[in-house]
C-alpha positions as MATLAB code, in Angstrom:
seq = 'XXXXXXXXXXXXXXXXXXXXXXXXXXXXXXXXXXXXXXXXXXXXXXXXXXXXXXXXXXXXXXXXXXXXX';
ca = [
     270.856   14.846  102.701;
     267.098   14.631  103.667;
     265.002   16.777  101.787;
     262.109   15.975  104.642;
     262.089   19.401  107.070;
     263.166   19.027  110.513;
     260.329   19.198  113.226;
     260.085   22.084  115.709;
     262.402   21.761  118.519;
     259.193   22.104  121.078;
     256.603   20.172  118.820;
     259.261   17.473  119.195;
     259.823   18.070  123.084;
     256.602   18.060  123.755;
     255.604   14.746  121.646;
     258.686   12.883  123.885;
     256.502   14.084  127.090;
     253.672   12.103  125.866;
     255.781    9.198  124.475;
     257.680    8.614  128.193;
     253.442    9.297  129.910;
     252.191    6.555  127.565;
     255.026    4.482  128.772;
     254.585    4.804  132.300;
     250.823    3.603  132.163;
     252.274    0.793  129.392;
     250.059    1.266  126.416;
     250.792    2.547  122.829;
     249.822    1.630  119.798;
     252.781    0.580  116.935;
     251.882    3.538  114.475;
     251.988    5.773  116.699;
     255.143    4.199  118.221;
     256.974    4.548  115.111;
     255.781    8.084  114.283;
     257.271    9.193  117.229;
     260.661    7.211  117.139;
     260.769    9.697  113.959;
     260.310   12.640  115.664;
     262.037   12.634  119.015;
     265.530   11.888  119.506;
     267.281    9.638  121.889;
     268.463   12.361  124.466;
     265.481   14.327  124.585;
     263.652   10.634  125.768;
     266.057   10.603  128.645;
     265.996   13.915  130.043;
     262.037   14.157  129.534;
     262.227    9.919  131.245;
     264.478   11.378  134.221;
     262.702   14.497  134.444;
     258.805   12.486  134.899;
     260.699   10.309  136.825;
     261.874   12.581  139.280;
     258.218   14.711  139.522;
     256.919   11.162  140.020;
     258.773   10.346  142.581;
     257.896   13.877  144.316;
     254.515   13.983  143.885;
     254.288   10.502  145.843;
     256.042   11.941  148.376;
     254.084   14.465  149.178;
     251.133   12.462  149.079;
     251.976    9.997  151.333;
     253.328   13.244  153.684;
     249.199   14.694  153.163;
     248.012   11.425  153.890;
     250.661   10.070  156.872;
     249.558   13.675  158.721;
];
């Protein structure tokens, strides 16, 4: 067993938000990389990559409705 403490379920959520917006614009530095690899699990990078994804997606919509109007 690891005698490390687990991080906060939110902290954790929240730090997989930023990792997938760093991603999207393509920059990120390696320590930082790995720091968060420790910190945010697998799963919670998908559902936070499909959920950006998706608002992404929506908010382009609705600009090019604004705009196309």
């Amino acid at each position: 067993m690891s005698d490390q403490p687990k991080p906060a379920q939110s902290h954790s959520l929240l730090r997989a938000f930023v990792m997938v917006a760093w991603s999207f614009f393509g920059i990120r530095k390696g320590a930082e990389h790995r720091q968060d690899l420790a910190m945010v699990t697998p799963l919670q990078v998908v559902i936070v990559g499909v959920i950006s994804g998706l608002l992404f997606v929506l908010i382009l919509a609705l600009v090019v409705t604004i705009v196309s109007s």
